[in-house]
N, C-alpha and C positions, 0 to 999 in steps of 0.2 A: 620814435616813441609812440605807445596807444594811447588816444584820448587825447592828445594834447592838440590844441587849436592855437593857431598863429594872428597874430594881429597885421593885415596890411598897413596898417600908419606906419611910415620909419620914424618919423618923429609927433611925440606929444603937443598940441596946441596946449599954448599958453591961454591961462584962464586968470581973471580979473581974483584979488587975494579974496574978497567975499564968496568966490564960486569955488573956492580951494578946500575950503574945510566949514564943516558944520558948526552952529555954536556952541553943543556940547561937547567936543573935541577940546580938550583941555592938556597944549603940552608946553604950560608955560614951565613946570616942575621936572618938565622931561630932558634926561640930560641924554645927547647925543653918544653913540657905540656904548653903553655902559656894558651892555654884555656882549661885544661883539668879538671881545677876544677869546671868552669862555665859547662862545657859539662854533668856531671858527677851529679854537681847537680843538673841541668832541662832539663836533657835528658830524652827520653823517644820513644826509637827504638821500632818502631813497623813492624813487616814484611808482606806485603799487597800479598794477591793470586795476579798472572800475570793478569787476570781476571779484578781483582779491580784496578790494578796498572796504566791499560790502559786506564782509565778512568779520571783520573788527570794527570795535566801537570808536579806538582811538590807537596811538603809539605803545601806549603798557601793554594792551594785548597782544600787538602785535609782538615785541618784545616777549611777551611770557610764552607766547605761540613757538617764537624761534630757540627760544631757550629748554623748553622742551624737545623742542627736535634735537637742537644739538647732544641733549643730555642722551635720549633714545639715538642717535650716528654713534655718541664716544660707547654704548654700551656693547651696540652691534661690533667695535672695532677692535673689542677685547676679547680674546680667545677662552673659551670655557677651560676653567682649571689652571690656567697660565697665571702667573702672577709679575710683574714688572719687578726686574732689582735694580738698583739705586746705582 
């Protein structure tokens, strides 16, 4: 993979519960996997070069970015004059 750095620890040191999280860290309301199954079923991580990455602001563009191409592949893939029958 490009860009990606590896950590040498195999394992995390344990930290004392006050060095674990800040006081504004508020997850007494937090309920554990609530969306893990929605995640999990229409997820779909994809890891972009830094290159590409700098080029979008966020996910919808990149989304609208691909969804244009795909529209401009299906147009190229249709023959001038030909029409699909059913």
């Amino acid at each position: 993979m490009h860009g990606v750095q590896r950590s040498t620890n195999k394992m995390p040191t344990k930290k004392n519960k006050s060095e674990d999280m800040r006081p504004e860290y508020d997850f007494s309301k937090g309920v554990r996997g609530k969306y893990a199954k929605r995640y999990a079923k229409g997820t779909n991580v994809v890891l972009l070069d830094r290159d590409v990455a700098k080029r979008f602001k966020d996910s919808e563009a990149v989304n609208k970015a691909l969804r244009g191409l795909l529209e401009a592949a299906k147009a190229i893939d249709k023959p001038a004059g030909k029409k699909k029958t059913a």
